[in-house]
C-alpha positions, 0 to 999 in steps of 0.5 A: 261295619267293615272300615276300608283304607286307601293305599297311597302310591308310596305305599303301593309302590313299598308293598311292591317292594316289599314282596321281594324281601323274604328273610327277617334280617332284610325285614329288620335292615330295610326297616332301619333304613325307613326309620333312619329316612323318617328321622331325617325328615322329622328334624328337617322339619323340626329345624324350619320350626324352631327357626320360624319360632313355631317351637320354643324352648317355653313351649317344649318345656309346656310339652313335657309337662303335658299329661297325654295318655289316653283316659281309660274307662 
């Protein structure tokens, strides 16, 4: 069975964006930026947990001891 994804209108509009950009260095610029935009984001929201007290220095701590990889058969 075929699996079938939705598009979201960002990711519409990105693929529109997308067809324009031909050369592998505008590839790799254009995707420095997306990852500087997601970064950002990710410590906006990273902050407004640790302010709320969602994240903690104990539960970081429990974090990086935690053993997360995928168990293999």
């Amino acid at each position: 069975m075929e699996q079938q994804f939705k598009i979201t209108p960002g990711q519409y509009e990105l693929l529109n964006i997308l067809s324009c950009v031909n050369k592998e260095d505008d590839v790799a610029a254009l995707k420095s930026v997306i990852v500087q935009f997601l970064n950002s984001r990710l410590q906006i929201e990273l902050e407004k947990r640790w302010e709320d007290g969602t994240i903690t220095e104990e539960k970081m701590t429990a974090w990086s001891k935690e053993h997360m990889r995928t168990p293999y058969k």
